[in-house]
N, C-alpha and C positions, 0 to 999 in steps of 0.2 A: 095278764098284761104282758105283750109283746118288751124281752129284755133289748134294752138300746144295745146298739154298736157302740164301743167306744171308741171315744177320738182316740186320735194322736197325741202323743204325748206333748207335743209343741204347743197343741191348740186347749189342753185342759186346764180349766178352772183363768181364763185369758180372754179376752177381749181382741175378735179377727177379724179380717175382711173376707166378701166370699172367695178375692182371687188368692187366700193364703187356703182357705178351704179345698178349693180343687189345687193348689199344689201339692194338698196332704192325701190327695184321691179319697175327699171325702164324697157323701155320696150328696145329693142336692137335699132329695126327699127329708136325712140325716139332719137337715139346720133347722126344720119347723119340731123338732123334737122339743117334748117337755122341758129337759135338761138345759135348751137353747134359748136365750131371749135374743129378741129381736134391739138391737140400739136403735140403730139409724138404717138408714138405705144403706146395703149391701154390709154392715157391721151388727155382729153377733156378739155375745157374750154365752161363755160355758160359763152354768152355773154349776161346783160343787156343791151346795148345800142350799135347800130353800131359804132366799129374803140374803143369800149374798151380797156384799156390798162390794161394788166396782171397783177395781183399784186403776186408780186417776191416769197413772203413768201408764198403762196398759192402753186406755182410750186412748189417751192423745198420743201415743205412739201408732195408732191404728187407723186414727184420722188421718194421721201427717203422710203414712203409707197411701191410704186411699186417693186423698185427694192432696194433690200438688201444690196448689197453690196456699195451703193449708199451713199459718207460723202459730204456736203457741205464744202469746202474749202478756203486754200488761202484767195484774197481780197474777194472774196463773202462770205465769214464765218467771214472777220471780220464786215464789212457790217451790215451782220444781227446782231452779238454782239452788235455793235455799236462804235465801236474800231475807233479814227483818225487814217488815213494814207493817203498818199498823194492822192490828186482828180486823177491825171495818171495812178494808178490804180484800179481806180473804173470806170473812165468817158467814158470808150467803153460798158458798160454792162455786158460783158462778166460773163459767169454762171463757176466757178471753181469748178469741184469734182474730188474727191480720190474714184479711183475705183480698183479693182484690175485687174488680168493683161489681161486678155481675154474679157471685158466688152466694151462697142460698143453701143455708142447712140445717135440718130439726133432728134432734137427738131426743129419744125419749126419757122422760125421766129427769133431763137436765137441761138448765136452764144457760144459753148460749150467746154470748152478745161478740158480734163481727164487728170491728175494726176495720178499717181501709186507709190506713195512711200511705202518707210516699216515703219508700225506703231507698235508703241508700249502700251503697256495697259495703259487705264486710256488718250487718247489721241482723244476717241471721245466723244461728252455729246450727249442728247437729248435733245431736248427745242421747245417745237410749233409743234410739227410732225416732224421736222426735225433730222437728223445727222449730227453734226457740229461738225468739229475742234475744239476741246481746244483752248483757245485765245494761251496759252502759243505753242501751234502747231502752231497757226497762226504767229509767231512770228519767228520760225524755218523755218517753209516752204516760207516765206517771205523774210528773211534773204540776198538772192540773188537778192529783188528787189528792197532795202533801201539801204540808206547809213547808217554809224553809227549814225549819230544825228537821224533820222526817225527810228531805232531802238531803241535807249533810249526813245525816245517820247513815242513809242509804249512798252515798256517795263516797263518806268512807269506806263502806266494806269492800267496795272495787278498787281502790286505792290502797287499801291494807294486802300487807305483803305474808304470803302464806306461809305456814311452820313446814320445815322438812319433818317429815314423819307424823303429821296430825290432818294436814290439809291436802289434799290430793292432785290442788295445780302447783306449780313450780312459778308462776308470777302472777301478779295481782293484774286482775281484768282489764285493768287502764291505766294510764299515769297521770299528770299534770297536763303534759304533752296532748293525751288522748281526750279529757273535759275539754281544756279549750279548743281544738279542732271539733270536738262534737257542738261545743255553742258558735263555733261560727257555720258550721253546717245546717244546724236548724236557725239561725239568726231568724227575725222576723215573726216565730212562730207563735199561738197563742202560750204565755206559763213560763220563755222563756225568760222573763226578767228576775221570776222566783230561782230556777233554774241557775239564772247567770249569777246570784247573790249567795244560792250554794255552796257553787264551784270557790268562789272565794274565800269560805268559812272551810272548804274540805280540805283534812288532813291526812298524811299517810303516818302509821301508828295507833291509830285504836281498833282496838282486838273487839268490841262490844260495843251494841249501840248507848247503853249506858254509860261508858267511858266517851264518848261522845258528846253524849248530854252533859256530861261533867265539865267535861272540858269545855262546854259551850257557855256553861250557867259561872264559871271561874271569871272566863272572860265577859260575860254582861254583871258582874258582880265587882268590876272594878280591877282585875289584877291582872296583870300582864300573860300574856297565854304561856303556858308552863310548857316544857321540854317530855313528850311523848315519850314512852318504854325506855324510860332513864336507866340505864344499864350500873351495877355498883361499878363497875371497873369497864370505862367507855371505850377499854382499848383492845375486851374482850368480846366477842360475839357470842358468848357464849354462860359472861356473866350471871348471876342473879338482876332482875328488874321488875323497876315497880310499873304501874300502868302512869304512871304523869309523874313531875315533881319541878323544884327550882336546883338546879346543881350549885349555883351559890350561895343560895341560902341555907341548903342541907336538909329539903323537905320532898320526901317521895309520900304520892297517895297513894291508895290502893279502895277501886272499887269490889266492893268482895260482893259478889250477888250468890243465888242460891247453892251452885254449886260450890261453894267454898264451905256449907256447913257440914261435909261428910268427914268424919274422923281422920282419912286420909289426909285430905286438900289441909284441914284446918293443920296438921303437924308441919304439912309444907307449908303452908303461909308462917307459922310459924319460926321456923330456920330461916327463911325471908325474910323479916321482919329482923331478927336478930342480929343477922349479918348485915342488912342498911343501920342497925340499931349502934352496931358496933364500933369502935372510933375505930378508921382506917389512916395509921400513921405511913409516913411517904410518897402518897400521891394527894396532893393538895384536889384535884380533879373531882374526887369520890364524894359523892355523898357521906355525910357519917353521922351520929348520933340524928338521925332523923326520924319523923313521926311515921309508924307505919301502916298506920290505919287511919283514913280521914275523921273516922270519929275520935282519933287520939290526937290529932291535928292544933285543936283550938289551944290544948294548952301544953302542946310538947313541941310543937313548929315554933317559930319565929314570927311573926307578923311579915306580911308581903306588901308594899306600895304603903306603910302604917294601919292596913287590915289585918284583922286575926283570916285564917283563911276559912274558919268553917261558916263562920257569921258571912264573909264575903260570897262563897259559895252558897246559902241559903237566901242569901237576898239576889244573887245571880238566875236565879230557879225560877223566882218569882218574874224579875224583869224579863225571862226568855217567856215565859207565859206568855206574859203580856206584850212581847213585841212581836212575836211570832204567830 
């Protein structure tokens, strides 16, 4: 067996086009090689190791090169962002692009649905080789596939303002400002009325889309919408804070999902808890002796509106079901 040539270093174990190929003076004959699968017209993949699996970002970085008029979209743009939205829309694989109208493309292997909407400026970025949607496009173009809770989910995360030192942009995607300038730019469309009832439920302050839900099922459960990443000390940016609470009443939640059960997290939630636990004498402002786990809620909180709040919160759950 004739030993292959090896690529280049750029092009191994990568998903190319041919014209990255002859930049790297490979040879032509060299793409029909064993090693070489064929994707689409004029896109190769080097395979290191038999029954390889593609890596996605590779593609669509390859596409976006080849062909111009080529946006990553919809769930596959939010995907790459990193945006929650429901697993139904990710868990077939499906590759979503915005192409314009005469565009035409079979990849093998994968299963490819084109888009053609009308776009407007300032609605694609570039990031890794790619053309992607604006999150806030991905929000619009999606609109038809969410309900309103799964819209505010996704609405707050473009809204929510990033950590120095955790999150890698310095300002959150959009503002208040930016939703409404987006619903009067799509006005008329189909989905924006879900869309437009969104925008009014989205807040800037939750970190998760379960702190989201929480907050959503609070408020269809009767009690007045609580004060988002309640800070102990509101004068400090740098405070201890819980994820919601009432600062008059002296009630912080705190949603604690999976990662909160590693030995680490749980000592810090801990010292958290304690410190909102703790009576904070000379700033009347402070939260103090408050509940710091919602399931510690029902009977270490106060009552809200004459609700206990955890009873109010599980019958919230329910009504967002059912109205959404």
């Amino acid at each position: 067996m004739k030993k292959l040539q090896p690529l280049p270093e750029a092009l191994r174990g990568r998903v190319f086009t041919r014209a990255w190929a002859h930049q790297h003076e490979v040879d032509e004959h060299r793409l029909y090689a064993r090693d070489i699968r064929l994707v689409g017209r004029g896109l190769y993949e080097h395979l290191l190791r038999p029954g390889q699996q593609t890596d996605r970002s590779m593609l669509l970085s390859a596409l976006c090169d080849k062909h111009r008029g080529v946006r990553v979209s919809h769930a596959t743009a939010a995907e790459v962002w990193g945006l929650a939205i429901p697993n139904r829309l990710t868990s077939d694989q499906v590759i979503h692009l915005s192409v314009r109208q005469d565009f035409r493309l079979n990849l093998r292997g994968y299963q490819v649905v084109m888009h053609r909407p009308r776009m407007t400026d300032g609605e694609t970025l570039r990031w890794r080789g790619m053309r992607l949607s604006h999150p806030l496009r991905v929000a619009v173009d999606l609109k038809d596939r969410l309900s309103v809770v799964e819209l505010v989910i996704l609405l707050d995360q473009l809204l929510r303002e990033p950590r120095p030192g955790i999150d890698p942009r310095q300002n959150p995607w959009t503002t208040r400002e930016g939703l409404e300038a987006c619903l009067s730019e799509h006005r008329g469309a189909q989905g924006i009325t879900s869309l437009r009832e969104a925008v009014l439920l989205a807040r800037v302050g939750a970190d998760s889309p379960a702190e989201s839900r929480l907050r959503l099922a609070i408020v269809q459960g009767g009690l007045p919408e609580p004060e988002l990443q309640i800070r102990l000390n509101p004068l400090d940016r740098r405070s201890r804070q819980g994820d919601m609470g009432y600062r008059d009443q002296k009630i912080v939640l705190q949603y604690e999902g999976e990662h909160h059960f590693t030995p680490e997290q749980q000592v810090a939630d801990q010292r958290r808890n304690a410190a909102f636990e703790a009576r904070v004498d000379g700033d009347p402002g402070q939260p103090c002796g408050c509940a710091g786990e919602l399931r510690r809620s029902g009977s270490a909180a106060a009552p809200i509106a004459g609700q206990p709040v955890v009873s109010a919160v599980i019958a919230g759950l329910k009504r967002l079901n059912r109205a959404f």
